[in-house]
N, C-alpha and C positions, 0 to 999 in steps of 0.2 A: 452372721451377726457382726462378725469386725468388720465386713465391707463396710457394712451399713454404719458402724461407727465413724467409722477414719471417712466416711460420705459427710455425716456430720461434723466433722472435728475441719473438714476442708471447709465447708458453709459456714463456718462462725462459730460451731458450740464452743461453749470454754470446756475444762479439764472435766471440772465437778460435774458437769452436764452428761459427758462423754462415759465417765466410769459411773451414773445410776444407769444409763442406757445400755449399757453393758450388764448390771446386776441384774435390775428389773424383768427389763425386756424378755428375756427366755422362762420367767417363771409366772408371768401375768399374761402371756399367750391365751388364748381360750381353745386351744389343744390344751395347753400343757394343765389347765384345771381340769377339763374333761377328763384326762388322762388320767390325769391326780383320785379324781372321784369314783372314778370304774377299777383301778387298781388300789387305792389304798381307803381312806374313809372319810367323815364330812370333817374329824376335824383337822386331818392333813391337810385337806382340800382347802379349807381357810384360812390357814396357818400361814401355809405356803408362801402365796401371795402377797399376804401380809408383813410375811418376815420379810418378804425381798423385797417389798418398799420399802418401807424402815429403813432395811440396808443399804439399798439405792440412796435414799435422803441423805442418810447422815452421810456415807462413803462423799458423795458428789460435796456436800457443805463443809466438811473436813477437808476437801480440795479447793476448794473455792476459798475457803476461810484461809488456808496457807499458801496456797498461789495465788495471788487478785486476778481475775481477769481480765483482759481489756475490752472494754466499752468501743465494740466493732460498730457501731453506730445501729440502723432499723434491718429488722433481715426481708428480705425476699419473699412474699409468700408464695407457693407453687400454686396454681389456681387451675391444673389444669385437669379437665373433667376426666375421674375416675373411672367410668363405662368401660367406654372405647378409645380415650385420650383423642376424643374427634375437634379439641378446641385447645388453646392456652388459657384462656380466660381475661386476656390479660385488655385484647379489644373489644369481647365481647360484654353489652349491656348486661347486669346483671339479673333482668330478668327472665332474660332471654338465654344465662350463663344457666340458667335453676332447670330452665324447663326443655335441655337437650334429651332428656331421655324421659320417658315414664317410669312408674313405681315397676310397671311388670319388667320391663329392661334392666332397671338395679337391682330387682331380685334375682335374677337371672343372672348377672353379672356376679352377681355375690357369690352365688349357689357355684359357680361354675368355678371362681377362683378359688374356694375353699376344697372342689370336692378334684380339682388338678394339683396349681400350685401350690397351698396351702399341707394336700396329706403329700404331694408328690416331695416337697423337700422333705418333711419327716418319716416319710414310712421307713429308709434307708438305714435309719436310727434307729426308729423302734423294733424293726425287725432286729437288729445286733443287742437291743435292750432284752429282748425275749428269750433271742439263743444264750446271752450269759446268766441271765433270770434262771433258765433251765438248768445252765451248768452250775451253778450256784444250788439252784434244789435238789440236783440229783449227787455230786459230787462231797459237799461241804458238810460235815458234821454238826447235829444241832448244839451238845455240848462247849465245840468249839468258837459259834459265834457267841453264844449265851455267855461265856467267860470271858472272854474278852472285848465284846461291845454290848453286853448287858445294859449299861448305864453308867451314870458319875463323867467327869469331865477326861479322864483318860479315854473313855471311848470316841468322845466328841474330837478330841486329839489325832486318834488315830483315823478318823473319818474325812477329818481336815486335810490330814497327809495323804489320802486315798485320793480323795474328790481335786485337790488346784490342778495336780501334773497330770490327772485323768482326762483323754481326748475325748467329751461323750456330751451328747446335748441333754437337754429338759426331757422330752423324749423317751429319750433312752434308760436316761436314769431311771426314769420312774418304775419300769418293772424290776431295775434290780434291786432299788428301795425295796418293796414287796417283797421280793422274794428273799433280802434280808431281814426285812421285817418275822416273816414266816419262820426264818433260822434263829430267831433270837435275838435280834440286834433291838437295842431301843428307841422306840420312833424317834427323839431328840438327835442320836446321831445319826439315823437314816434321813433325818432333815438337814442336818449338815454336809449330807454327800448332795441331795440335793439340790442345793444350793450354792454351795463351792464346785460341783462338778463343773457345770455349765456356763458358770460367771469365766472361768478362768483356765487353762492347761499349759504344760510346758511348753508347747509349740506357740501359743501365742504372746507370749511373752514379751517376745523383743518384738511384737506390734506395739503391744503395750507400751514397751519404754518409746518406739519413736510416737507416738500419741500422747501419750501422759509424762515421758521423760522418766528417768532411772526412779528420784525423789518420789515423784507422782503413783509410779506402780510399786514400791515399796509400803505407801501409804493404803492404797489401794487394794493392796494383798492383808493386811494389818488390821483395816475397819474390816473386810470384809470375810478375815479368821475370828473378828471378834463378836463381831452381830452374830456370824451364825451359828458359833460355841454358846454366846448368849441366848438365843433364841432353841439353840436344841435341850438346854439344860430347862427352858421354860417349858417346852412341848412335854419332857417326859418327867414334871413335876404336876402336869395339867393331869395327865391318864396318870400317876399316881392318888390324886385331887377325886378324880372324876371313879375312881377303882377300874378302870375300863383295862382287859387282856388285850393287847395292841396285836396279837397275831389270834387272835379270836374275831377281829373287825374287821382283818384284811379282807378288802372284794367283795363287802359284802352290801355293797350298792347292787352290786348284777344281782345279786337277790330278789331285788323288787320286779326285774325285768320278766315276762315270761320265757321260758323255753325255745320259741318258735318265732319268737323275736331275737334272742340272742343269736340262734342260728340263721336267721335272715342277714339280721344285721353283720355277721362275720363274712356272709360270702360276698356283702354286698362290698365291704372292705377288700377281700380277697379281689377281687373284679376293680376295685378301683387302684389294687399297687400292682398290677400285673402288668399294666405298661410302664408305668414311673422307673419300677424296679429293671426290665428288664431294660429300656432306654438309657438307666444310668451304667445298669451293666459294659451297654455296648459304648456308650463314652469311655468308659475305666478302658476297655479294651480298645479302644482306637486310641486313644489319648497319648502313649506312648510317643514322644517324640514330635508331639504338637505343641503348639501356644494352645492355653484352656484361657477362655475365657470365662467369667461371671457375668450371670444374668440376675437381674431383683424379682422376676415375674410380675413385675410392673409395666402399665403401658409405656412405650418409649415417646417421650416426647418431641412435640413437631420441630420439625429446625430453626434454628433462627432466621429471624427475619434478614442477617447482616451474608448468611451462609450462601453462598456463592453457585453451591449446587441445586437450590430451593428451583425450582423453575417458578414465575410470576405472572402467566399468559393475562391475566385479565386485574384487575386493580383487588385493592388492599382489602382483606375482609377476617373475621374471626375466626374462621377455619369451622362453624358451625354448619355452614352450608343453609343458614335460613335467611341472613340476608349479604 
């Protein structure tokens, strides 16, 4: 996610733009609600998202409103066809830009990014989600969490301190939410780990400051201790509201699913992180003493037209191959 920030913050975003993208972004995933729904319940699942707009908004407008931005002039749009990246779009007619692929090729294309790159970056996560989810249900005392993250704003406090300097994505979080949930903790401050988890951690920090500057992630860290203290103390004034046992409702969407679907559906996951997992494995272990580079698992776009390696055998055309 910081790639992809400081991507934007180089292409023209301003400040405000760069820290909702930052808050937002890991909690409006449509993993990370799927996730939300099968581990916790419908009204975390809408909560969520929710809260991490809100937070994104005001966070970015509370930077924008104290740093002005500068008026970078019209930006660039990327126009180049999401399939196969087989065109820039940029000489291509646009009707002819609509109709490089059929409906069955963007399905396809979908299907396949979601069921590689999309679980291939997360299962890494949510796998270390599960083993501390586990060590959490089997190790921690229920008495223990019930008294000290029970509810009221000391617990949202101490959740706050848990989740900024905590390395752990959306992902991940979510099962150990749960299975804090399960020990007692009250959904309001398991929505502030939540959500402060993945916005922010120690190590990124001084990304932070060189993108938003000391002021800027000060601020930054500030709105977004205070939406989601706000927002936890709402959630668990709601299931007070509502009388709902918040570790009575955990998971209990798999409910609805049958049996024999669950058990499909698990191997069918099983089979699709068994090469991700073991692939990142063997980077971990080669990696040692290499340049690592980052990839977006996005298609790479064609070169420019000025790039001196392009070869040019025959005259100038869209790169669509129809005319």
């Amino acid at each position: 996610m910081l790639p992809a920030a400081a991507s934007l913050k180089r292409q023209g975003a301003n400040r405000g733009a760069v820290s909702a993208f930052l808050i937002s972004t890991p909690e409006s995933g449509i993993d990370s609600i799927f996730i939300t729904y099968a581990l916790l319940d419908p009204i975390m699942t809408v909560i969520r998202p929710i809260a991490a707009f809100i937070t994104a908004v005001s966070t970015g407008f509370v930077e924008n409103f104290l740093h002005r931005p500068k008026d970078l002039g019209p930006m660039q749009v990327d126009r180049s066809c999401p399939v196969d990246n087989c065109c820039d779009g940029v000489d291509c007619p646009e009707e002819v830009h609509r109709r490089h692929h059929g409906p069955g090729e963007k399905l396809a294309a979908g299907l396949r990014f979601a069921a590689t790159d999309v679980w291939g970056d997360i299962v890494g996560w949510f796998a270390v989600g599960l083993l501390l989810a586990a060590v959490i249900t089997v190790l921690i005392p229920d008495d223990f969490m019930a008294r000290w993250l029970g509810g009221g704003i000391t617990s949202m406090l101490v959740m706050l301190v848990i989740g900024i300097p905590l390395y752990i994505c959306a992902s991940a979080s979510t099962p150990i939410a749960a299975a804090l949930i399960l020990k007692g903790v009250s959904p309001g401050a398991a929505l502030v780990f939540l959500l402060a988890g993945p916005a922010t951690n120690v190590t990124s920090l001084t990304v932070l400051v060189g993108m938003l500057g000391k002021r800027g992630t000060v601020r930054y860290l500030l709105m977004l201790s205070v939406c989601t203290v706000a927002f936890g103390l709402l959630v668990d004034h709601i299931y007070r509201v509502l009388g709902i046992v918040p570790s009575a409702v955990i998971g209990e969407a798999a409910e609805l699913v049958p049996e024999p679907l669950k058990y499909a559906g698990a191997l069918v996951l099983i089979a699709l992180s068994v090469r991700p997992l073991t692939s990142r494995f063997r980077r971990k272990k080669s990696a040692s003493g290499e340049q690592v580079t980052f990839h977006s698992g996005f298609p790479i776009p064609p070169m420019a037209k000025g790039d001196a390696t392009q070869k040019k055998p025959g005259p100038s055309s869209c790169g669509c191959g129809m005319h």
